[in-house]
Every structure is written in structure tokens, then in C-alpha cells.
MARMAR-914995 format. One record per residue (C-alpha): residue in one letter; chain; x, y, z. Coordinates in steps of 0.1 Angstrom, whole numbers. Example, Ala and Ser with C-alpha at 12.3 -4.5 7.8 and 13.67 -1.06 7.14 Angstrom:
<bamars>
BAMAR,resn,chain,east,north,up
BAMAR,a,A,123,-45,78
BAMAR,s,A,137,-11,71
</bamars>
This chain:
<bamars>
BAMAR,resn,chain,east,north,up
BAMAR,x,A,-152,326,132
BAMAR,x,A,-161,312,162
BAMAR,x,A,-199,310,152
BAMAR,x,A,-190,297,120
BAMAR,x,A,-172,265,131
BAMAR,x,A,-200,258,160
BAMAR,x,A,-224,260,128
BAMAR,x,A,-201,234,115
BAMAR,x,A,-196,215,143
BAMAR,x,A,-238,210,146
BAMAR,x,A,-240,200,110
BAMAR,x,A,-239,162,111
BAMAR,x,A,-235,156,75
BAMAR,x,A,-207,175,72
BAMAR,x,A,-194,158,100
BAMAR,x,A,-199,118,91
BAMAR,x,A,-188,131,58
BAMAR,x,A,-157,144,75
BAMAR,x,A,-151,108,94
BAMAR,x,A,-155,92,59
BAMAR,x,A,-134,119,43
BAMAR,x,A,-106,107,71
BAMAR,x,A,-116,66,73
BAMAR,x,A,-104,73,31
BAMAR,x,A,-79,91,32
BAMAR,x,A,-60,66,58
BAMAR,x,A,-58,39,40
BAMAR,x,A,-49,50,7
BAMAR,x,A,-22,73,20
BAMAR,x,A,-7,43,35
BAMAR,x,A,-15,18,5
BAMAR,x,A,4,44,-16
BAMAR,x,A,34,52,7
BAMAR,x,A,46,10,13
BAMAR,x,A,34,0,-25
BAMAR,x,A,68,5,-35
BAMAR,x,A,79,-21,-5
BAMAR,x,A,53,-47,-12
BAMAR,x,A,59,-46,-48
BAMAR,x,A,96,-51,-38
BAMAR,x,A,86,-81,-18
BAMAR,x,A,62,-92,-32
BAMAR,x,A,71,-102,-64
BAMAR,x,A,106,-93,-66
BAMAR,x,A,111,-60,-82
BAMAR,x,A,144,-40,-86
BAMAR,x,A,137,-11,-62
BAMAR,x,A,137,17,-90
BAMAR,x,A,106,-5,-112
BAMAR,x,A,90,-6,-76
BAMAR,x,A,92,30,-79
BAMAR,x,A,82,38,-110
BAMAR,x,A,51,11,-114
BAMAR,x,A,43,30,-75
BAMAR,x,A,44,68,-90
BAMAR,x,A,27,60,-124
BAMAR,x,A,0,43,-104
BAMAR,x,A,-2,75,-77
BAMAR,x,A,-17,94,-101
BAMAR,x,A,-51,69,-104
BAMAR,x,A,-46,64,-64
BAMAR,x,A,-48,99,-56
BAMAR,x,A,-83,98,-74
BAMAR,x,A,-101,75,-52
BAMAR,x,A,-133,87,-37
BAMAR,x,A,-162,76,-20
BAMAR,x,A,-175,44,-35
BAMAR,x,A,-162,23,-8
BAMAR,x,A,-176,-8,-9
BAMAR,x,A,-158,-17,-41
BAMAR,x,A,-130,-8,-25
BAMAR,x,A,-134,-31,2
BAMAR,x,A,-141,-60,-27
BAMAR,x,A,-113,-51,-42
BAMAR,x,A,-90,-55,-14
BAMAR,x,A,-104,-85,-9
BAMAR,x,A,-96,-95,-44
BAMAR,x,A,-59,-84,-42
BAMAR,x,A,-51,-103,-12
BAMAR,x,A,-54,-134,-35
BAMAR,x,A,-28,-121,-57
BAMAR,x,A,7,-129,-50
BAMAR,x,A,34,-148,-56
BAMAR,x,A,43,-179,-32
BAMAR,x,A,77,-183,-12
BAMAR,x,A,81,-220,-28
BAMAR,x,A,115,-212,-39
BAMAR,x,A,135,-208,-5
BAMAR,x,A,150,-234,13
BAMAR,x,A,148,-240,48
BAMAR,x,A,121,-220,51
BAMAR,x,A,92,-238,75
BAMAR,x,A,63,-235,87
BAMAR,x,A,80,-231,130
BAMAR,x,A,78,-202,144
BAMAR,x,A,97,-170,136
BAMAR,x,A,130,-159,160
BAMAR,x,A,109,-127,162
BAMAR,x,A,82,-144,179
BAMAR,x,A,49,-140,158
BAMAR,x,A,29,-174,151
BAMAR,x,A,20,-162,120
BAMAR,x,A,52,-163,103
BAMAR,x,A,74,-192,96
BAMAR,x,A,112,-195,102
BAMAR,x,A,145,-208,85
BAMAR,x,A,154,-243,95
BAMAR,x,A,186,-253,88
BAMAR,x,A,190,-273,58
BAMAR,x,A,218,-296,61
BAMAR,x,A,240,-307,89
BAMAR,x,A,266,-283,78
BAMAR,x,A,246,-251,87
BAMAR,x,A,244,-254,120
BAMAR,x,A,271,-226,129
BAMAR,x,A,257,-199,107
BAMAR,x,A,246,-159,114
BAMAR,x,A,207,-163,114
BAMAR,x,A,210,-123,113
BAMAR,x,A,231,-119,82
BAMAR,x,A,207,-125,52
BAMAR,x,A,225,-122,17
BAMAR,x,A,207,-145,-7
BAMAR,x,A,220,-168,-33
BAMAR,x,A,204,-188,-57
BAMAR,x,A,216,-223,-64
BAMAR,x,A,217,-244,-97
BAMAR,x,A,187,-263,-80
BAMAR,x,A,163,-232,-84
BAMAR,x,A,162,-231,-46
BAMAR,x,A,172,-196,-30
BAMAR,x,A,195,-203,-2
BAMAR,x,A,195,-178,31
BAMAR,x,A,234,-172,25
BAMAR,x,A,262,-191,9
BAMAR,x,A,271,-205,47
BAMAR,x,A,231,-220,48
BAMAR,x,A,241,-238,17
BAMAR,x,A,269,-252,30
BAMAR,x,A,293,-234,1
BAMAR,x,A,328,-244,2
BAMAR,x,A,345,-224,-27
BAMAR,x,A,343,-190,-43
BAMAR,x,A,344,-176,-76
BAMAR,x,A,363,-133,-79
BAMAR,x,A,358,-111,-105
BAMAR,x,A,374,-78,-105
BAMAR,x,A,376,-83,-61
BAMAR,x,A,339,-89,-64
BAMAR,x,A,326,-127,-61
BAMAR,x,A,302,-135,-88
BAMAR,x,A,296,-173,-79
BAMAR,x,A,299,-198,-50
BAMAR,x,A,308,-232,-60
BAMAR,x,A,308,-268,-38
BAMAR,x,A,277,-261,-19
BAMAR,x,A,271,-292,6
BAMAR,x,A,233,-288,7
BAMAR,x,A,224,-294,-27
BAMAR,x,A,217,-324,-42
BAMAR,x,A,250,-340,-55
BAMAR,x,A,240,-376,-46
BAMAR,x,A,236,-387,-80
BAMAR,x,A,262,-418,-87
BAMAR,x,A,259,-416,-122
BAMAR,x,A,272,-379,-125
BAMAR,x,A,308,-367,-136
BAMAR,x,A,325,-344,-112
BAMAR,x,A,318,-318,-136
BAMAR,x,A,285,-322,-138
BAMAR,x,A,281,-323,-93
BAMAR,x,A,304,-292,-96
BAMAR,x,A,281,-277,-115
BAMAR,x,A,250,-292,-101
BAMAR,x,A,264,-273,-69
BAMAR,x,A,270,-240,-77
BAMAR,x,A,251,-208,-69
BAMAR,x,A,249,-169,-78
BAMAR,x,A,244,-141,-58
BAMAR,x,A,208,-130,-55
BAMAR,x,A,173,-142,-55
BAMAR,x,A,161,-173,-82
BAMAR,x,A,140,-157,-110
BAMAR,x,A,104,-157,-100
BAMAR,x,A,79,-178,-117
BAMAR,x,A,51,-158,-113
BAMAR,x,A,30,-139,-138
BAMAR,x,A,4,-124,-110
BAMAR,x,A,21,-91,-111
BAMAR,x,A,2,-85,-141
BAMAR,x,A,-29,-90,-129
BAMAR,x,A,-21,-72,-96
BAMAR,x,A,-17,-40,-121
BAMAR,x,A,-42,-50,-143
BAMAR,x,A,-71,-50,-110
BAMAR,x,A,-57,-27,-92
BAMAR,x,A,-57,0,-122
BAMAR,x,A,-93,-10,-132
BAMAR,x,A,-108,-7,-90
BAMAR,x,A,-90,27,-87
BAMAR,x,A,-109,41,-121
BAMAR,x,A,-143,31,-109
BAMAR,x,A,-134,49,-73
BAMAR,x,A,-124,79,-91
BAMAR,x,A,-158,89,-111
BAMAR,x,A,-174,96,-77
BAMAR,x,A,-151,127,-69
BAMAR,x,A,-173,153,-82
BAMAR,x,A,-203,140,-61
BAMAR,x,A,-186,138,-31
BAMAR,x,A,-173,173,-31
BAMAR,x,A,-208,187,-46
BAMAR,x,A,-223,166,-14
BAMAR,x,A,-197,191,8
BAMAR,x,A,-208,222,-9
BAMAR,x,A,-244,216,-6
BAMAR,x,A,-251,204,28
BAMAR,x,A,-237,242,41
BAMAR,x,A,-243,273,43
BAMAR,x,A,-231,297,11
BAMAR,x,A,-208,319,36
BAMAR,x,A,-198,284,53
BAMAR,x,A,-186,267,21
BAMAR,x,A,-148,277,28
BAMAR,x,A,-147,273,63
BAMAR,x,A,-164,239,57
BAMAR,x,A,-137,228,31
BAMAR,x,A,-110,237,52
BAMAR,x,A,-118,221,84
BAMAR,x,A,-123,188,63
BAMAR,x,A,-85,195,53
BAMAR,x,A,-79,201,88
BAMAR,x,A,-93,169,102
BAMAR,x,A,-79,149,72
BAMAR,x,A,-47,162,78
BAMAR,x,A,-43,155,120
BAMAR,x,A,-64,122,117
BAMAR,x,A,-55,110,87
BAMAR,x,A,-20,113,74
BAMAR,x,A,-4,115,106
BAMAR,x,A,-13,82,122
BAMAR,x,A,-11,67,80
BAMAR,x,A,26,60,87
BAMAR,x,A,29,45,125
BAMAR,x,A,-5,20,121
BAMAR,x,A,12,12,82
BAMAR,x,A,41,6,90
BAMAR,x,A,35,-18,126
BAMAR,x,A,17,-36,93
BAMAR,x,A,45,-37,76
BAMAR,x,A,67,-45,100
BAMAR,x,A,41,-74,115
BAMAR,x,A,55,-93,82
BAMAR,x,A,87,-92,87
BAMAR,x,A,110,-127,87
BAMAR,x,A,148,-117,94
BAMAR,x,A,160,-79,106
BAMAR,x,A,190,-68,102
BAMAR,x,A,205,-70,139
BAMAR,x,A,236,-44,146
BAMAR,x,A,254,-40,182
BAMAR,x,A,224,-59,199
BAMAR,x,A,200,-30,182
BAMAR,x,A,171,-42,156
BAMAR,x,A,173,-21,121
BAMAR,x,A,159,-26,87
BAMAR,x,A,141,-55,76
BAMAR,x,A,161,-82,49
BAMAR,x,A,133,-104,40
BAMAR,x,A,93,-100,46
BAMAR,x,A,66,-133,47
BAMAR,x,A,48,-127,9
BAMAR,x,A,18,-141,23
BAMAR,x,A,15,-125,58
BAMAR,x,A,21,-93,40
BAMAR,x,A,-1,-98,13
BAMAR,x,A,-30,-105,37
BAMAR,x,A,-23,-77,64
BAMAR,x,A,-12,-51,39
BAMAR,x,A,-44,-54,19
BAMAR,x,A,-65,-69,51
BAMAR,x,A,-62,-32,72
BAMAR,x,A,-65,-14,41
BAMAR,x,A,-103,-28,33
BAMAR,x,A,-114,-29,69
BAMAR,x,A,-110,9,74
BAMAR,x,A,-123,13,40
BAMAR,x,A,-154,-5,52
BAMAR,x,A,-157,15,83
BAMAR,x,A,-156,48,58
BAMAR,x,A,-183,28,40
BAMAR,x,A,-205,23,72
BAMAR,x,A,-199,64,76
BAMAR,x,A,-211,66,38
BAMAR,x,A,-244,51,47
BAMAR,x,A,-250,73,74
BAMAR,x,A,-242,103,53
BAMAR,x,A,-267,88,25
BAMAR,x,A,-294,86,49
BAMAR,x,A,-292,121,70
BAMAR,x,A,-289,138,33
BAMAR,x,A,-314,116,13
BAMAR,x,A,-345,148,4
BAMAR,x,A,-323,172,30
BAMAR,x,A,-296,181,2
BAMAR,x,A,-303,201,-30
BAMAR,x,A,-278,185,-56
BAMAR,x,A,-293,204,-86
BAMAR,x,A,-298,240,-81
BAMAR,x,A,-279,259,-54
BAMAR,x,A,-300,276,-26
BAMAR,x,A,-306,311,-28
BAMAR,x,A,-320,338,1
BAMAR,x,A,-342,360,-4
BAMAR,x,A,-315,388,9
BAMAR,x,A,-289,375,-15
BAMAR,x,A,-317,380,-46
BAMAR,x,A,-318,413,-34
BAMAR,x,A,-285,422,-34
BAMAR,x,A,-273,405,-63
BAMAR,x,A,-283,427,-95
BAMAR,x,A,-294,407,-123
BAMAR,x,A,-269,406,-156
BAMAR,x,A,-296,426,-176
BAMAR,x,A,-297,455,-151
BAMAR,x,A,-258,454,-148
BAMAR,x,A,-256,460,-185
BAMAR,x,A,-275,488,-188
BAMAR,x,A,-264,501,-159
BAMAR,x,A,-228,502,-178
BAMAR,x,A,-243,519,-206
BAMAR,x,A,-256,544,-188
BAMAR,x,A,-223,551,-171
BAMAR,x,A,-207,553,-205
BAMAR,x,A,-235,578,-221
BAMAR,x,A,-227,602,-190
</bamars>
């Protein structure tokens, strides 16, 4: 055992192949594991089509291989697909209460705001097609109950009820809101799917020459050992950093936490763009480092690696008896 990994250990193909294997596995582990998240903020999905569109498209992630550099283009690509933050009001360009330049903060929008929870997002969406921070934010005077739930918030100060012209019903309605987010005008989700489906096909055809590459570039009595340190290495390197360098990512993006006895906890509300451009951003620069490890691979095993027929010893000729010999060894067995 012992002499078996040190023969592993010496082999560099093997080993930048094992970086690259790593530098892959990363990325897409963590591209997988938030997807549902981004798809959530991004362009506003119910949490259960987040999961579903995520777990449908596992099956092509889990296929990428070692074609890298398309990978990085299509990063690239994807961080210019997204849907904008247009629709929320207040919502500037200052910098965040959690301190990153980057993001942009809530502003109040009227003078009625002033004395309202920063910390306590629960969105509404007014009859302007503006989504308001929370009913206080838009200045909401009156509520609507149903069944001790309230479906409607009525008499909102901050929208625009100016008009001199209008009947009270019509400023009454004018200033109403329901609970949740405005519908999203955005039809990018469908080319998010569309590109990201067609990227992750072309990645996959390149599976069964990355693992013939592996099984070539060893010893035959090293093929096993060689296959499971890869796992090894993918395993400690890989997936176990995937979630802490993922998800200060993810985190980077956030706009308002949810704040509870002093004590910072989930986050309400992410920056589209910031997370669109880190999320995608980290994703295709460690895909280009595995890239870089790719080259390296290509040129120590360009005329070193036999990808057509396996090599044989002369020892192993020997003690492998050919399948004619084997046969009529059998029938001699049987005549006796």
C-alpha cells in the first residue's frame, strides 16, 4: 500500500488531473447546492418550483466534466441573465446597513416612514406596481381581515394619491396593497434554463475521456488505488470547503437579515445583481483555474498516454492463457 500511493504521489498526471478533478468538483457542488436560492431570488420562484427546476436540472449538473473553458464562457454568459430590482421602492443606490459598498440600501420613501423596523422585512405590493419594504414603509393606514388573516392594506401615504381629478374611490383604490412581492416582468428565466441546460450537455460528452485519461496514465495494479485517492482528494478538498467559500458568496449578497435578540439569522432579501455576478463570478474563476490544470494535463500526457489499446507486460502475456487454449483446456477436463 504504502509503495502504491508513493507510485501515485510521483505520477504528475494523475496528480494535476486530481487538482482539476477538485478545481470541478467545487464549483459545481456549490452551483448546485444555492441554485435553489438564487432561483428563489432571483427571479422570484415559490420555493418548491425552485426545488424542482434545481433537482430536474441535477441530473445534467452532475454530468459536467472536463471541458472547462466553455464552462467558464458560460458563466460568463449567465451573469448577464437576470431579472432587475426596478420594482422596489426605496431601494438606492447608498450603502447597505451591513456595510458592503457594493450593495444598495432602503431609503425611506415618504416622510411617514421614518419610525419603521429596518429589520422586519414583510413585503407588499401596492396598486402602483411598486413593492413596498413593509406596510409601515408605505405608510399604510388601514387593514383589510379575512378569516383573522389580513389579505390587503388600504390608505397607504406613500403612493401617489395627488391626483385632483380622482374620486375617493378611485385614491382608495389607487392606495391599496397585497401581501407579497409585485409579479415579475421578466421572461429571462427561460433563457437562464434554456443556456444553462444546453452548456451542461456539451460538458457532459467529455466524461468518458476524462476517466479513460485516469485509467491510462497508471499502472494496471494501480488503477484502483488511483481512482480512489481521486475520490479521496475530491472529497476533503472539494466538497467540504463547497459550502463555507459558497455560502460567504451567498451571504456577500445579502440586503436585510433577519436580526433577533441583537443576533444576525437568515437572510429576507438578497441584491439580484450582486448575486447574479458573484454567484456565477466564483463559479467561472475556479472553473478556469481547473482549466489552467487541464492544459497542464494535456501537455505532460500529449504521446505519453496510450488512449487506444491498453498496455500489456510481457509477464501478464504469460500468465494470462489465451481464450483458445482455455477452451480446449475445458474439453479436455470434460473428456477425462
Amino acid at each position: 500500500f504504502p509503495k502504491a500511493v508513493k507510485r501515485l504521489l510521483k505520477n504528475d498526471i494523475l496528480m494535476f488531473r486530481t487538482a482539476s478533478s477538485v478545481l470541478h468538483i467545487l464549483p459545481i457542488a456549490g452551483l448546485y447546492t444555492f441554485l435553489p436560492k438564487y432561483l428563489e431570488s432571483q427571479f422570484r420562484l415559490a420555493a418548491h418550483t425552485a426545488n424542482m427546476v434545481s433537482g430536474v436540472g441535477g441530473i445534467l449538473v452532475m454530468g459536467l466534466a472536463i471541458v472547462y473553458a466553455i464552462g467558464v464562457i458560460c458563466m460568463g454568459i449567465l451573469m448577464l441573465i437576470g431579472c432587475p430590482m426596478d420594482d422596489f421602492a426605496g431601494l438606492g443606490k447608498s450603502t447597505s446597513s451591513s456595510g458592503n459598498r457594493w450593495l444598495p440600501s432602503f431609503e425611506p420613501v415618504c416622510n411617514t416612514t421614518c419610525e419603521c423596523d429596518r429589520y422586519k422585512f414583510s413585503p407588499i405590493c401596492g396598486h402602483d406596481g411598486k413593492t413596498y419594504f413593509s406596510a409601515c414603509h408605505a405608510g399604510c393606514q388601514n387593514i383589510t381581515v379575512v378569516d383573522g388573516k389580513i389579505v390587503e392594506y388600504a390608505e397607504c401615504l406613500c403612493m401617489h394619491n395627488d391626483a385632483a381629478n380622482w374620486t375617493q374611490a378611485e385614491r382608495d383604490s389607487a392606495t391599496s396593497a397585497k401581501i407579497g412581492y409585485c409579479t415579475l416582468e421578466c421572461d429571462n428565466f427561460v433563457w437562464y434554463i434554456i443556456l444553462f441546460s444546453i452548456f451542461v450537455f456539451i460538458h457532459s460528452t467529455s466524461e468518458v475521456g476524462s476517466m479513460l485519461l485516469i485509467l491510462r496514465c497508471v499502472h494496471p495494479r494501480d488503477k484502483a488505488m488511483a481512482l480512489g485517492l481521486i475520490q479521496f482528494a475530491i472529497g476533503l478538498f472539494g466538497n467540504v470547503p463547497c459550502p463555507i467559500v459558497y455560502g460567504a458568496v451567498v451571504d456577500s449578497a445579502c440586503l436585510v437579515w433577519e436580526m433577533a435578540c441583537g443576533e444576525r439569522g437568515a437572510c429576507w432579501l438578497y441584491d439580484a445583481n450582486v448575486f447574479r455576478m458573484f454567484f456565477h463570478g466564483t463559479t467561472g474563476a475556479i472553473l478556469l483555474c481547473a482549466f489552467f490544470m487541464d492544459i497542464i494535463v494535456w501537455y505532460k500526457a500529449g504521446g505519453s498516454v496510450n488512449f487506444v489499446d491498453e498496455h500489456v507486460t510481457q509477464e501478464e502475456k504469460k500468465s494470462t492463457p489465451s481464450p483458445r487454449n482455455h477452451v480446449l483446456k475445458q474439453v479436455y477436463d470434460t473428456q477425462l
